[in-house]
C-alpha positions as CSV (number, residue, x, y, z in Angstrom):
1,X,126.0,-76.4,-125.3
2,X,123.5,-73.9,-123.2
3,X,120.9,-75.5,-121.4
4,X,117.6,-73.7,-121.1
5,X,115.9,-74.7,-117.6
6,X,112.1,-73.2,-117.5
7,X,111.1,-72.8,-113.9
8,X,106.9,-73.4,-114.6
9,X,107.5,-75.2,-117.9
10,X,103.6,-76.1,-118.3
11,X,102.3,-72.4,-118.4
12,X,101.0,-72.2,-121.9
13,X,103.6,-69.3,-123.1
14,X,106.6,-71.6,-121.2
15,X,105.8,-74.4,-123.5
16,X,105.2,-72.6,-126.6
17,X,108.9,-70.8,-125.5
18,X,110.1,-73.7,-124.8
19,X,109.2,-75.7,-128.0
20,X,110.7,-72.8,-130.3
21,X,114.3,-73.4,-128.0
22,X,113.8,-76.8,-128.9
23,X,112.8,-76.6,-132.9
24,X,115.9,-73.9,-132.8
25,X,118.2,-76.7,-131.8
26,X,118.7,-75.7,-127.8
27,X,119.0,-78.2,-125.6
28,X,115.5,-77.9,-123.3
29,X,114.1,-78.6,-119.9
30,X,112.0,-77.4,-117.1
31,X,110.3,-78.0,-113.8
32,X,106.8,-77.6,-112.9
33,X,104.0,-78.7,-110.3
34,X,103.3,-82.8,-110.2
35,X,99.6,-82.3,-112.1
36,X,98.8,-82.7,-115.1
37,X,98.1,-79.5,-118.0
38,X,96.8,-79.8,-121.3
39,X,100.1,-78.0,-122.3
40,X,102.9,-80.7,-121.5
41,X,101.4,-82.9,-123.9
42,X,103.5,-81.0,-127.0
43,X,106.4,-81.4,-124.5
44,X,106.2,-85.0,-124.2
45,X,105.9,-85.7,-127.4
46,X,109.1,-83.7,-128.2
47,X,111.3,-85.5,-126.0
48,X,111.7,-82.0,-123.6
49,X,112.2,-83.3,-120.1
50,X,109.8,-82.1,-117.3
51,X,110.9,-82.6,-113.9
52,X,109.3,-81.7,-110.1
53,X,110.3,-78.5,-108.8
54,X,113.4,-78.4,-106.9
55,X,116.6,-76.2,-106.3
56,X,118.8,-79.1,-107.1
57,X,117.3,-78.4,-110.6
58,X,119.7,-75.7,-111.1
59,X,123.1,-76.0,-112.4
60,X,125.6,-73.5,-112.8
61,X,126.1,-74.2,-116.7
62,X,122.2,-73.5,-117.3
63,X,120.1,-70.2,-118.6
64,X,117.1,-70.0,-115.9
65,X,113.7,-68.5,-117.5
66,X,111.1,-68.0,-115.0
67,X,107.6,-68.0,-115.4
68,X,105.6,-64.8,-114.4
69,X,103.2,-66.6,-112.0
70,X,105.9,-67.6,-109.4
71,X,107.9,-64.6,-107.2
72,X,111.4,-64.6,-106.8
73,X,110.8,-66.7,-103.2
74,X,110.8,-69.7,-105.2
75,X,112.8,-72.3,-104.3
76,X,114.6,-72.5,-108.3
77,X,114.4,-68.8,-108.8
78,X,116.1,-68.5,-105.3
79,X,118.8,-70.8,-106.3
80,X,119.4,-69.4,-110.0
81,X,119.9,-65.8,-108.0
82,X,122.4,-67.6,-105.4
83,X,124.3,-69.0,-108.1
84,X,124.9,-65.8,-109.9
85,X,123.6,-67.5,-113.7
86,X,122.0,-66.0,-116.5
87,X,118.1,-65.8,-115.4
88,X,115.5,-63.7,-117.3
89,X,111.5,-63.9,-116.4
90,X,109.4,-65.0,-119.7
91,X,108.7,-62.0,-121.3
92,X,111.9,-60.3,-120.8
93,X,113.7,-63.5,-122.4
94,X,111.2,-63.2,-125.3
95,X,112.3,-59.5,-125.9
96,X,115.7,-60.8,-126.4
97,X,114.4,-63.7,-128.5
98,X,112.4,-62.1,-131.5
99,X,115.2,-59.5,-132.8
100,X,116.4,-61.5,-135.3
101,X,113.0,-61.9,-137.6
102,X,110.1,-60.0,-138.6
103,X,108.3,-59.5,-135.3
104,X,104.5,-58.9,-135.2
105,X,102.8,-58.8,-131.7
106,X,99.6,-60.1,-131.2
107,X,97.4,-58.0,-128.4
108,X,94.4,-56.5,-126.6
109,X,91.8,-58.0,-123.9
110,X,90.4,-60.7,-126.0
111,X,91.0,-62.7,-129.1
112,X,94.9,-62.7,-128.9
113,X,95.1,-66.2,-128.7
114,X,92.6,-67.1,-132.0
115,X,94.5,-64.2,-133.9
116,X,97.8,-65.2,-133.4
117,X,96.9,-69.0,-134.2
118,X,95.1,-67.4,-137.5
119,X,98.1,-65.2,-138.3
120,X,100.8,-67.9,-137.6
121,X,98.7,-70.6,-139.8
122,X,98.5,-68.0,-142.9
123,X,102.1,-66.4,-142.7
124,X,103.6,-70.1,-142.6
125,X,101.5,-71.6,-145.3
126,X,103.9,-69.1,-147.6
127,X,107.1,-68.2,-145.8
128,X,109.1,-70.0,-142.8
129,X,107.5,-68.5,-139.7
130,X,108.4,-69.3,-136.1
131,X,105.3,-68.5,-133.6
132,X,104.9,-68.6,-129.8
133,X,100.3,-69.0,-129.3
134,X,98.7,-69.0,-126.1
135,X,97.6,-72.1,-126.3
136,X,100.7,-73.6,-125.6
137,X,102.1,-73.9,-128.9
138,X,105.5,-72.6,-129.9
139,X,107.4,-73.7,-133.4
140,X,110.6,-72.2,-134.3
141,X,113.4,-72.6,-136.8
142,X,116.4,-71.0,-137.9
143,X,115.0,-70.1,-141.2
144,X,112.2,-68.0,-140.1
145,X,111.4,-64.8,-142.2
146,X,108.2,-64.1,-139.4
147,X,107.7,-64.5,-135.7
148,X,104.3,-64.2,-134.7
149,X,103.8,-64.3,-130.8
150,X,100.9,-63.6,-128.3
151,X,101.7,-60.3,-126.3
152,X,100.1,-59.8,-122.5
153,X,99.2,-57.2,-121.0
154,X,99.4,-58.0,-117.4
155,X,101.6,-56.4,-115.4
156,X,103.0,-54.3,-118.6
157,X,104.7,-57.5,-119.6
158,X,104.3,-56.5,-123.2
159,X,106.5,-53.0,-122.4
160,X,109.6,-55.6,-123.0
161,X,109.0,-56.0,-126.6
162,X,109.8,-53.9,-129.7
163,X,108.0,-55.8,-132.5
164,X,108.1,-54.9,-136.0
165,X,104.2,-54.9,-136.3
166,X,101.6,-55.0,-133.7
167,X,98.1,-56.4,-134.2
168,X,95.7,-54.6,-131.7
169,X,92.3,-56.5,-131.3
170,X,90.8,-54.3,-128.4
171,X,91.1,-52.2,-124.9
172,X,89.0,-53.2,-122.2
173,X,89.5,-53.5,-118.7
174,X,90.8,-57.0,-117.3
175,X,93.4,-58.1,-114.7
176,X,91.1,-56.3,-111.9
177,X,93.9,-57.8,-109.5
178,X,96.2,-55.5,-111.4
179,X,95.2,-53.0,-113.2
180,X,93.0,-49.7,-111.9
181,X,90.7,-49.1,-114.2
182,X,90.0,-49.0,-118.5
183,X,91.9,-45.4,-118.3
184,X,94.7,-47.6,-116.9
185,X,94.8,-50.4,-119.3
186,X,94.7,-47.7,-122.1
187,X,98.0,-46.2,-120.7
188,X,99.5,-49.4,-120.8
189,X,98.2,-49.9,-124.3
190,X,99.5,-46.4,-125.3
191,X,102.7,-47.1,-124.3
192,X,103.3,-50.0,-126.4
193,X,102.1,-48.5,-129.3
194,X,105.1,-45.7,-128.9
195,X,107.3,-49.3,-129.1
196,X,106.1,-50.3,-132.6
197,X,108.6,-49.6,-135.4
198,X,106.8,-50.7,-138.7
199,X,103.0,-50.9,-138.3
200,X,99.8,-51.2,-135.9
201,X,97.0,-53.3,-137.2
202,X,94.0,-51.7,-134.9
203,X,90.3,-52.4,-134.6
204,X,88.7,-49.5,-135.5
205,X,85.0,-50.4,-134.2
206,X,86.5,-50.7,-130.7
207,X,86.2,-46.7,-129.2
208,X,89.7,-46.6,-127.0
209,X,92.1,-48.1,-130.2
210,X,90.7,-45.2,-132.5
211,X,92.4,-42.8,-130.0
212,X,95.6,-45.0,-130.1
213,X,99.1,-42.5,-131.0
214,X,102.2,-43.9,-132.5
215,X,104.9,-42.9,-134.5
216,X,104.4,-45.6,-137.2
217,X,101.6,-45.5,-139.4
218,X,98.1,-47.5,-138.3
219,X,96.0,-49.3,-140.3
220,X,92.0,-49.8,-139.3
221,X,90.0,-52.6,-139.2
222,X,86.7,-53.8,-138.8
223,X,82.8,-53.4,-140.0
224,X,82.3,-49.8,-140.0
225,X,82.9,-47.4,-143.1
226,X,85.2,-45.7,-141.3
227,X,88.0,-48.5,-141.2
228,X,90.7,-48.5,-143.9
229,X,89.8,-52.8,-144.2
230,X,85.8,-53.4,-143.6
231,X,84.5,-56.7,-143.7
232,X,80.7,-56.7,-145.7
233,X,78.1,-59.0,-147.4
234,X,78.6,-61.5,-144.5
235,X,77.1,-64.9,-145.5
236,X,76.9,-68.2,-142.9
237,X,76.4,-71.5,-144.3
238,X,77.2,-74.8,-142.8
239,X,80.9,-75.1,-143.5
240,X,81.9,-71.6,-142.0
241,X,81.4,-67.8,-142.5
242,X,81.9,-65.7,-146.1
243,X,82.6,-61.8,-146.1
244,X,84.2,-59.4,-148.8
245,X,86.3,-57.3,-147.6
246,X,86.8,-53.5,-149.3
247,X,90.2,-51.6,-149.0
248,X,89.4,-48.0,-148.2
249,X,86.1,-48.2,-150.2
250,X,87.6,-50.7,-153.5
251,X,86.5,-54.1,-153.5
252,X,89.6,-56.2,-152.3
253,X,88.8,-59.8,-152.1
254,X,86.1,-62.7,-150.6
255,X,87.1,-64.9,-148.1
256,X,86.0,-67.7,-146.4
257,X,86.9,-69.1,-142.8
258,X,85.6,-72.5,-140.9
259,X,84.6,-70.6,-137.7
260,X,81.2,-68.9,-136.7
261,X,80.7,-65.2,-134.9
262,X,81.9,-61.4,-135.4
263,X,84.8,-61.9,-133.3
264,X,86.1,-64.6,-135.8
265,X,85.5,-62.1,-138.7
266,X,87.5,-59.4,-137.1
267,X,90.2,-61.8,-135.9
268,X,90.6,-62.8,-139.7
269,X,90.5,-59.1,-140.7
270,X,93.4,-58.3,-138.9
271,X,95.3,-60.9,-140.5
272,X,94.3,-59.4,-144.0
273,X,95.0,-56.2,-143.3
274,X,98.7,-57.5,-142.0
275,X,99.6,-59.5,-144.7
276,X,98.2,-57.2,-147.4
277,X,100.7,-55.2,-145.8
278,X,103.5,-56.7,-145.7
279,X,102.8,-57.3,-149.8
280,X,100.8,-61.3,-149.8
281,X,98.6,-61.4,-152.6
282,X,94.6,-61.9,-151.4
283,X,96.0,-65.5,-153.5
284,X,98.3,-66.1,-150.4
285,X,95.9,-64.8,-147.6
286,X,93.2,-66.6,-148.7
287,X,95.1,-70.0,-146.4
288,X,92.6,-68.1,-143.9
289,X,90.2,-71.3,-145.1
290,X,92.2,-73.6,-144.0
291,X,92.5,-72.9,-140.3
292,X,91.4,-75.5,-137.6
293,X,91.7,-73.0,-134.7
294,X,93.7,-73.8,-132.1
295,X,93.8,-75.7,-128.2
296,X,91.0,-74.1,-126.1
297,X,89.2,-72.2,-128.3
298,X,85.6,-73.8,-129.3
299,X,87.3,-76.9,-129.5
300,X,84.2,-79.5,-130.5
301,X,83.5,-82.8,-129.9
302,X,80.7,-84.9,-130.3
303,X,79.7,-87.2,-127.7
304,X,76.6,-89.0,-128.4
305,X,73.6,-86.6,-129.9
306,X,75.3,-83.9,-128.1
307,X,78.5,-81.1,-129.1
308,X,80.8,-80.7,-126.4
309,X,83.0,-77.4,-126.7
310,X,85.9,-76.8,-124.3
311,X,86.8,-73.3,-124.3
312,X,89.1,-70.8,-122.4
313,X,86.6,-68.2,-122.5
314,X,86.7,-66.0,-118.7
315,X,86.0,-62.9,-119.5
316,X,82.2,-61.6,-119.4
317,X,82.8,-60.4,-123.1
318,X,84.4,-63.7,-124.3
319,X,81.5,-65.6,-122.8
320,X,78.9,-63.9,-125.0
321,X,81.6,-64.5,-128.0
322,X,81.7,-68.3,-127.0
323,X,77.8,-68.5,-126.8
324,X,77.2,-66.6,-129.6
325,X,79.4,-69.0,-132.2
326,X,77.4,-71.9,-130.5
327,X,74.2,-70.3,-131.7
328,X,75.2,-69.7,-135.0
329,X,76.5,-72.9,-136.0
330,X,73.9,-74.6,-134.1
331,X,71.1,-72.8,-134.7
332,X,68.8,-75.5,-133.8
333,X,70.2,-76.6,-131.0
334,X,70.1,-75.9,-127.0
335,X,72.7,-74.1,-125.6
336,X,74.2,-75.4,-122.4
337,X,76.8,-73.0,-120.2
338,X,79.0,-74.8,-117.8
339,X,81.1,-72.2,-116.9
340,X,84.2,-72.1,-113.8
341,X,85.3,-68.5,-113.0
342,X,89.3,-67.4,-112.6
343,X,90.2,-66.2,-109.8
344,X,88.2,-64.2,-106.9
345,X,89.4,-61.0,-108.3
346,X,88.0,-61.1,-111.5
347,X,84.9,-62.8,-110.1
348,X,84.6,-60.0,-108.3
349,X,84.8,-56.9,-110.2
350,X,82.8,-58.5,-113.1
351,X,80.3,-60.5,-111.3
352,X,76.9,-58.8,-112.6
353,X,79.0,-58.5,-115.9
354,X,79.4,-62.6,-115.7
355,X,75.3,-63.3,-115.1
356,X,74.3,-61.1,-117.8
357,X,76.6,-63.0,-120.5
358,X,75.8,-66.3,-119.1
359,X,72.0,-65.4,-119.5
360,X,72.2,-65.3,-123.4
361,X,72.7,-69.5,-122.9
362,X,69.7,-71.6,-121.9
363,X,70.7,-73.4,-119.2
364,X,73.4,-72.2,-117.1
365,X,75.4,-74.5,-114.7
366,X,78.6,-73.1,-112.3
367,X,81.7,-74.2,-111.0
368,X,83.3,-73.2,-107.9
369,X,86.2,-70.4,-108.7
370,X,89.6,-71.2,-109.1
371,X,92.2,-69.6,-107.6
372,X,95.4,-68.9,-109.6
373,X,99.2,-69.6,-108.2
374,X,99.1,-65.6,-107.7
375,X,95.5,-66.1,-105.8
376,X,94.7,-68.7,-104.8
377,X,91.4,-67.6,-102.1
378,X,88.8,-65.2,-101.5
379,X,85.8,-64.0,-99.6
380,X,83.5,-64.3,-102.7
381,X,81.7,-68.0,-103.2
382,X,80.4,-69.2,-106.5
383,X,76.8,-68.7,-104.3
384,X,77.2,-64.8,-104.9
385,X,77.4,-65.3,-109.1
386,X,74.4,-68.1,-108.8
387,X,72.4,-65.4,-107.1
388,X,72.4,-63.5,-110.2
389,X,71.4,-66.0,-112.2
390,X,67.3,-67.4,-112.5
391,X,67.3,-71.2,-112.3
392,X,71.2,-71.6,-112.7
393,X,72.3,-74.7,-110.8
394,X,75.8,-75.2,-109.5
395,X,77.8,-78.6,-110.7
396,X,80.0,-80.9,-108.7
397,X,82.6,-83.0,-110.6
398,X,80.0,-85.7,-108.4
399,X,76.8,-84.7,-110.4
400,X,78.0,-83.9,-113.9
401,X,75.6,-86.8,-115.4
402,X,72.4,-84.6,-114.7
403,X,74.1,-82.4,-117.9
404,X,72.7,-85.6,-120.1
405,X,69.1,-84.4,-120.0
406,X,70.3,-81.9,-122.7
407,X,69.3,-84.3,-126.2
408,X,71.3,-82.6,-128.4
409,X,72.4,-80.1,-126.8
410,X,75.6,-77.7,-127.0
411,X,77.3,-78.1,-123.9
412,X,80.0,-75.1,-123.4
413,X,82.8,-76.1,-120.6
414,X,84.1,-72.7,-120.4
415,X,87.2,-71.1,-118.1
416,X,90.4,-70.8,-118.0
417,X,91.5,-73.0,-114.8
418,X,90.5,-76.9,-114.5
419,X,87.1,-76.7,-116.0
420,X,88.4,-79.7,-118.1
421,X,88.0,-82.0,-115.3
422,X,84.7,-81.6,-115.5
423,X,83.9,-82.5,-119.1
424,X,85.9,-85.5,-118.4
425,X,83.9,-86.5,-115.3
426,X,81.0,-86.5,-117.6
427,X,82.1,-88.3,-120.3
428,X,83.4,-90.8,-117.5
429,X,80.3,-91.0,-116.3
């Protein structure tokens, strides 16, 4: 039988991969750095073997897939190419992967990961799905009518796929390490629109996706009239977030979801508008109230009289999301932002971007930057983002207990490096 060796196992779209090799009934491994990610905890639990990197790794009876972060100098890569075996990169193995179901891509600069968990939770709770989430979560299964999957567009790593359906939450400019500018990221965008073959599920209230082209029909979403699905009558209470949602102007259905903020309405109105299309009854869709979210994403806890909330949120524009869920649900309630940027690039091109999201918070605490495997230092210093900021203080993993003068506060551990580390100083502390 193949063996699948991942080279960078822990990345959260390796381990989702490599769990839906695994559930598929593929025999599994990988190799990765000797630290610990939130993402080989799924791994473990499955039995799939993680090992140290090393070119003795690499057999000639094994398929090599490579994550994106590590160049082809890489000690395994290196000896997969001397070898002469089967070796794709991540995304182009993915390509490959979803032919044989019902694909529907899940994209744009923010919400991916939160729409694809939504999507893959409702299609699932009525047909055997298979999904690959950001978050690190993959399931698959020889049955599978629907594979739901997280598409990125870094690099144009999403150009390798030909989905069935693509789900389009947004176009703004990210990836500053890679991309030019937002005309860039729209070209990008454009181009995998051409790729769709059934359906795009678009945003309409975001300006670049309502000049999106394709050769397959489009369907609009959102809180403007304009949009074919329009969420309205939105209601907050203490369990979640209420809308109806019209069709085209004709009262459709009401549905509730556990989460707080526009950007979860939208996210759920994509999935609507999806599976309405693809014939579910609002009967069917309405497993939308039953979602718990998924790893990273306003992930509470209590601790003490206060909330803590780990979230991926890096982005200027996801920060603002992040806070403004916290006030909603909490309206009564301080708002604490402890928040670690990635990488110098994007610290960089978005740094008065950063100080103006992280002012809507009332208190504001900073980490030094990480640096990514493709980046790992820069000239810019957390110093130059604290500048920016009145009265924002910047937090050792040495000092974290000063964050306990906040009596019931809501304390937001934001980023999309380590910035766990430091919740767990606190708590430790």
């Amino acid at each position: 039988m193949t063996i699948y060796h991942f080279v960078g196992i822990k990345g959260t779209g390796m381990s989702a991969l490599a769990q839906i090799l695994h559930d598929s009934g593929e025999r599994v491994q990988g190799s990765d750095v000797d630290k610990y990610f939130f993402t080989q905890k799924s791994l473990e639990e499955k039995g799939i073997k993680i090992m140290p990197f090393s070119s003795e790794n690499i057999k000639e009876e094994y398929v090599v897939i490579a994550g994106n972060a590590f160049g082809d100098d890489h000690e395994e890569i290196k000896r997969a190419k001397e070898l002469g075996i089967d070796y794709y990169r991540y995304h182009d193995f993915l390509g490959k992967w979803m032919e044989g179901y019902t694909s529907v891509a899940v994209t744009g600069a923010h919400g991916k990961t939160s729409t694809t968990g939504l999507l893959a939770h409702v299609l699932e709770e009525n047909h055997p799905t298979s999904y690959l989430i950001g978050d690190g979560t993959g399931k698959g299964g020889e049955e599978s009518k629907y594979f739901a999957f997280e598409s990125c567009e870094y690099r144009r790593h999403f150009l390798a796929y030909y989905p069935d359906y693509a789900i389009m939450t947004n176009i703004d400019f990210d990836h500053p390490d890679y991309f030019t500018s937002i005309d860039d990221v729209y070209e990008a965008f454009q181009q995998m629109a051409m790729q769709v073959r059934k359906g795009i599920i678009a945003c309409g209230d975001d300006e670049h996706l309502q000049h999106i082209h394709a050769n397959v029909p489009i369907v609009y979403y959102g809180f403007e009239d304009t949009n074919d699905f329009q969420a309205k009558n939105i209601q907050e209470t203490k369990e979640g977030t209420t809308f109806e949602v019209f069709v085209r102007g004709t009262y459709f259905s009401t549905f509730t979801i556990p989460q707080f903020g526009s950007h979860t309405i939208l996210n759920a109105l994509s999935v609507i508008a999806l599976c309405d299309y693809e014939g579910m009854s609002p009967k069917e869709i309405d497993a939308l109230k039953t979602f718990t979210g998924v790893k990273r994403r306003f992930t509470e806890k209590e601790w003490k009289d206060q909330i803590l909330v780990d979230d991926y949120a890096h982005h200027p524009i996801e920060i603002a999301a992040t806070i403004d869920s916290a006030r909603k649900k909490y309206k009564e309630r301080s708002v604490v932002a402890i928040f670690q940027p990635h990488t110098f690039s994007r610290t960089k091109a978005f740094l008065q971007e950063f100080a103006d999201s992280l002012q809507e918070a009332d208190y504001v605490y900073l980490c030094d930057i990480f640096g990514s495997a493709r980046e790992s230092k820069g000239t810019l210093t957390i110093g130059d983002l604290q500048e920016l900021i009145p009265h924002s203080e910047i937090l050792s993993l040495e000092d974290t207990e000063m964050l306990q003068q906040y009596s019931s506060g809501v304390l937001l551990f934001m980023g999309a490096g380590d910035i766990q580390k430091f919740q767990k100083a606190y708590e430790k502390n």
